[in-house]
N, C-alpha and C positions, 0 to 999 in steps of 0.2 A: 231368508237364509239360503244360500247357494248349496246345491244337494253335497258336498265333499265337506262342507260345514257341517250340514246336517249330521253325513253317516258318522262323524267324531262324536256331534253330541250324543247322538243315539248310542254310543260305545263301540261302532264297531269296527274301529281300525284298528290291529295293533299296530304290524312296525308295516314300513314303506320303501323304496328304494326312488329317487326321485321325484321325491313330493310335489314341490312346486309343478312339475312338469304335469304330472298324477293329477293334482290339484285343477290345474286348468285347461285339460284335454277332460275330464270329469265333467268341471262346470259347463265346459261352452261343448256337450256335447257330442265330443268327438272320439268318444274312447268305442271299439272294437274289443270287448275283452272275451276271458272265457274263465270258467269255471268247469271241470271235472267230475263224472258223479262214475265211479267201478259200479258193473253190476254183477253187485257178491250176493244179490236177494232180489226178488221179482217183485218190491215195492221200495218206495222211499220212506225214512222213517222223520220223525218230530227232529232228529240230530240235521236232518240237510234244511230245516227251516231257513236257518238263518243265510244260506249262501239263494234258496229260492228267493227271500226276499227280496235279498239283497239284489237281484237280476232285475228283479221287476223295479223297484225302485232308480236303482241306475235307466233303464230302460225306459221310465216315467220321464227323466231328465233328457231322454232325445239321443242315449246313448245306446249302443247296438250289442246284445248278449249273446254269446255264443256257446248253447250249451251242449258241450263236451261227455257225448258217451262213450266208456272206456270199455268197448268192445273188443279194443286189443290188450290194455293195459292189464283186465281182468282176467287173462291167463297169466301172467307174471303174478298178481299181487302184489296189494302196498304194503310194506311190514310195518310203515308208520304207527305208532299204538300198540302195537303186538308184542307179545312175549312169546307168541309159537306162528309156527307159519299156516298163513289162510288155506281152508279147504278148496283144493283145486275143482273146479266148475267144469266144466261141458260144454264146446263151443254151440252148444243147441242150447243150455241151460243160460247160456251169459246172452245170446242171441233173443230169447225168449224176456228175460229179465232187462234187456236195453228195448224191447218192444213196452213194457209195463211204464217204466220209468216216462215215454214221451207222452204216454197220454196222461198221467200227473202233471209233469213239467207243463202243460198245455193249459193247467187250471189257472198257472201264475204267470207265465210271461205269452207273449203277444207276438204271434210266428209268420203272421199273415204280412204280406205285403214287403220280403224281406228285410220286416223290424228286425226278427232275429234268426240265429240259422240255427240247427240241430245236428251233430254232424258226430258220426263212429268214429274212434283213432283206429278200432280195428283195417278199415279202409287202407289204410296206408303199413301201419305196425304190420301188420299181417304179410303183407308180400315183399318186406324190409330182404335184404340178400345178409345174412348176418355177414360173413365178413368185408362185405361192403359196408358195411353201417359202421362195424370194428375202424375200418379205416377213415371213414369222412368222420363220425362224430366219438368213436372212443378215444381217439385222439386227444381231444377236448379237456377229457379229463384226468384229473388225479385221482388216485387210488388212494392215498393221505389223505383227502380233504375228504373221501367220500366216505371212510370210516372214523374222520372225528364229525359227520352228520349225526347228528341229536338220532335219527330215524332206524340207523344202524348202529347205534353204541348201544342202544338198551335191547340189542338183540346178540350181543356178539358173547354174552357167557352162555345163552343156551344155546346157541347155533344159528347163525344166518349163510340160507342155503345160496349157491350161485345164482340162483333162478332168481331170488330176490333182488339181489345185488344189482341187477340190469332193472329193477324198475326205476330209479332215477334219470339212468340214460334215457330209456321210454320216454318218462311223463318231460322229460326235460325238450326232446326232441318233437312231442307234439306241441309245443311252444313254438319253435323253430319251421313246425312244418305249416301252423295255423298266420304264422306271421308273415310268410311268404307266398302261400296261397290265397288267404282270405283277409288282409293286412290288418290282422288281430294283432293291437298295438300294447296289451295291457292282459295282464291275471290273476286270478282274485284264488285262495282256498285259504284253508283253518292255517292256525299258526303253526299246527305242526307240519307241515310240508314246506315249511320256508326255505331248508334245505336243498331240496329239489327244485321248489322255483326259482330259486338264485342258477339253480345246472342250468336252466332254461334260458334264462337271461342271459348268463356265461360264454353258451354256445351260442346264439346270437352274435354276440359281438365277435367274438373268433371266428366264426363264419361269411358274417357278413360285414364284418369294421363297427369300428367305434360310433362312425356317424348314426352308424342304422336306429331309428326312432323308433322304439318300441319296445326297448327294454326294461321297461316300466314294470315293476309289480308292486300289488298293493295282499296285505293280509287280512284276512277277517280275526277277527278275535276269537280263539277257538276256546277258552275256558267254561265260556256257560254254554256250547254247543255239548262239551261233551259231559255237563248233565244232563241235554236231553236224550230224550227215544227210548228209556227202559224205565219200565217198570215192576215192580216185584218180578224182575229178572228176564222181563220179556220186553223185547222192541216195542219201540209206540208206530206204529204202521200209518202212513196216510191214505191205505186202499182199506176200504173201509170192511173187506170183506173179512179182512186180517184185525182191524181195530175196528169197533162198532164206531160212529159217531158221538155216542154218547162217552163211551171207555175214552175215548180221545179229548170229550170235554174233561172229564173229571180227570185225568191227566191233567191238564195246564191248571185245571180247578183246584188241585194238590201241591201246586210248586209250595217251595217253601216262601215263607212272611220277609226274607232277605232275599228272595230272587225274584219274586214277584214285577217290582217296578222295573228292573235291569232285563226280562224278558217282554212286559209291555214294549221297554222304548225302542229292543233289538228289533223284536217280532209284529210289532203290530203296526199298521199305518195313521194310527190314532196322531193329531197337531203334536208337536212336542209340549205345544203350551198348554194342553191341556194334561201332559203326563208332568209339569211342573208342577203343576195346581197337583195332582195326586200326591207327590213326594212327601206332602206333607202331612197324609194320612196316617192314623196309628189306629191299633187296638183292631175292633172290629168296621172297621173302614178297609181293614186292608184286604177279608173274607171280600167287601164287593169289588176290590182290585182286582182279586183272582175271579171272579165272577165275568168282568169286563174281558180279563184276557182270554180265558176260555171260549167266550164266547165270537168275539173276534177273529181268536185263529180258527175255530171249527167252520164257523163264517165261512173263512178264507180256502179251506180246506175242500169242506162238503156242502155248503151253499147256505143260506141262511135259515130255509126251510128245516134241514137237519138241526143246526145250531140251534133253534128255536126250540125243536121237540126235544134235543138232551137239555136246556137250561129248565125247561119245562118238568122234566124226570127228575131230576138232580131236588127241586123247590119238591115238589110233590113226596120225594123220600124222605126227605130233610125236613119234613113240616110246616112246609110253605101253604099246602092246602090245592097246589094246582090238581088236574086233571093228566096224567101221561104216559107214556106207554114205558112199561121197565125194562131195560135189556134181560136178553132170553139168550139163554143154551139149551138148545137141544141133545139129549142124549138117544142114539137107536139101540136095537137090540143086543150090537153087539157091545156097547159101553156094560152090559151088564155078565152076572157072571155067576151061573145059576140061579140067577132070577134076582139078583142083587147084585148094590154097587155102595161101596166104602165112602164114606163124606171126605177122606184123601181124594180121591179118586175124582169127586163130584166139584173139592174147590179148585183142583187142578185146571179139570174140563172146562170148568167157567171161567178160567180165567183171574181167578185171584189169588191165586199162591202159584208159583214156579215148579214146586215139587213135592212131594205125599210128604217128605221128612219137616219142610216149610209150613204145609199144613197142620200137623203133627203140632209142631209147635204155637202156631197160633190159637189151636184149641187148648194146649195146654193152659196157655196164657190168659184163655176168656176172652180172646179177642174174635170169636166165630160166635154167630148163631142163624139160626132157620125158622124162617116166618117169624121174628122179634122173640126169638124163646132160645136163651144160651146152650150152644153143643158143646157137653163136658166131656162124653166119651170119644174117646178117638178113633174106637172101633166098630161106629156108631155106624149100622147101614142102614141105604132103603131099598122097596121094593120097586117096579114099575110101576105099580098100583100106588103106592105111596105119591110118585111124582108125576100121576099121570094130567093132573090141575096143573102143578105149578108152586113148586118153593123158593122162595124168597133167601136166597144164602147170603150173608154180608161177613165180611172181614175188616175188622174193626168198624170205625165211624160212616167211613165214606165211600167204601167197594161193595156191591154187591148185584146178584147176579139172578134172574128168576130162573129155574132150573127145569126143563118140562121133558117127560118120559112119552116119547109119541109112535 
């Protein structure tokens, strides 16, 4: 099967602009493309999986990735998604957070020997002359077409600031300036920026004529990206200082029983033909589906050594019988608060609830207990002394946290 074959069956095209062309600059190849990653966090989360893979995979195919850190784009903001506008960053803080980003990015694709490049738009955005830019590319566009973009409509009853308004022109134009510098011939993001990448495309050809070959874009499927990377209200982090290893198995360990296979065939580089053969699992076959995918992407993630030790933790809490080590929270002196701290306080810290009022309710519900013994009071504290060994917290079935006073 030819990889542009493949990534359909895998799911993960949605729409395209020049298929055929896409199609066989893809197979035989020759595509130059790029992919966008803002840095609004100083790690990448389980949501950018699917366009990581997707680079490497393409790149498996003999094709050249080019990925795009938004070192400039990241003082604008993408309001794509939003209902309010992003908190504005620090060019020290967006600086700092595009240094994080390449040494993840370095786990999945393959930079040696100009397989791929790595490249800031800040480089260029940054020293743009604005009304130089107003005149060679604002030109380009409509003011009409850019407020009926899907990206700007679900923003325009609460307010879309001018500051936003200009990140299409941006990300449109590092299109334009990657295809004429580095003859990046093709671009790949979620569905929701289709918008934008079409400005990209657009200007191209008003720039450079109809002939110019590269105005190629292709979309990923954004629907099952944006269930991933949160959990009970927190990102799923791939630096594992932020997500433990194991917190990150039991994430993909948790998908639901309908996403299950639709995230093996996105995220994982498992044959297809062995994710056909699974399709037709049910019941409790599909527990070792999520078993498989967890483990594979932590694999891919933290190396297999890790993946080995959380599928190891996971069986051992769960009744498997293994031998392994349990994730740990530390709390210091000051998490206490004359000499005690609130089980709010304690599920927060670890990690398994978002907020005291969340915890609050899980206890109401019977869904919390410490060391296998149900916590009913909510106002239930301990001492330093109490946690100085080591409590076992769990939130419902399959979250929990060893809790250590040191």
């Amino acid at each position: 099967m030819k990889i542009y074959d493949e990534l359909v069956a895998r799911g993960l095209i949605a729409q395209v602009t020049n298929e055929e062309e896409i199609k066989n600059m893809i197979n035989e190849g020759k595509a130059t493309f790029y992919i966008g990653f803002d840095c609004t966090a100083d790690s990448l989360t389980a949501g950018h999986f699917m366009a990581l893979t997707l680079m490497k995979r393409l790149q498996m195919a003999g094709n050249k990735p080019i990925a795009l850190i938004g070192g400039g784009t990241t003082m604008i903001g993408d309001p794509s998604g939003r209902t309010d506008m992003r908190k504005m960053l620090t060019k020290e803080d967006i600086d700092h957070n595009a240094a994080c980003f390449k040494r993840q990015m370095e786990r999945f694709i393959d930079f040696s020997d100009g397989k791929a490049m790595m490249i800031n738009n800040a480089d260029w955005l940054l020293d743009l002359n604005y009304v130089e830019l107003l005149r060679e590319v604002g030109a380009c566009f409509s003011v009409n077409n850019m407020l009926r973009a899907e990206c700007y409509k679900q923003r325009m009853e609460k307010g879309l600031s001018f500051l936003e308004f200009n990140y299409m022109i941006m990300q449109s134009y590092d299109f334009y300036h990657l295809y004429k510098a580095y003859g990046c011939n093709m671009q790949f993001g979620g569905d929701d920026q289709w918008s934008n990448m079409l400005g990209g495309t657009e200007l191209i050809r008003r720039k450079l004529g109809k002939d110019a070959h590269a105005m190629t874009i292709t979309l990923l499927t954004d629907s099952q990206g944006k269930k991933m990377g949160k959990t009970a209200g927190n990102a799923v982090w791939l630096d594992s200082e932020k997500t433990s290893p194991y917190d990150f198995y039991q994430y993909w360990r948790n998908v639901a029983d309908a996403d299950v296979l639709k995230c093996i065939r996105m995220l994982t580089f498992l044959p297809l033909e062995q994710i056909d053969e699974m399709d037709k699992w049910e019941g409790a076959q599909l527990n070792r589906a999520k078993e498989i995918l967890a483990y594979e992407l932590t694999k891919t993630v933290h190396g297999e050594e890790e993946a080995q030790k959380a599928e190891a933790s996971a069986k051992a809490l769960f009744g498997a019988g293994a031998q392994a080590e349990i994730p740990e929270t530390e709390l210091n002196d000051a998490d206490f608060v004359d000499g005690i701290i609130d089980i709010g306080s304690i599920l927060v810290k670890a990690g398994l609830v978002p907020s005291k009022s969340e915890a609050r309710r899980a206890i109401e519900q019977g869904g919390v207990s410490a060391d296998n013994e149900k916590v009913t009071d909510v106002r239930k504290t301990y001492t330093k002394d109490d946690l100085k060994d080591g409590i076992v917290f769990r939130r419902g079935k399959k979250n929990f946290k060893k809790v250590i006073a040191k």
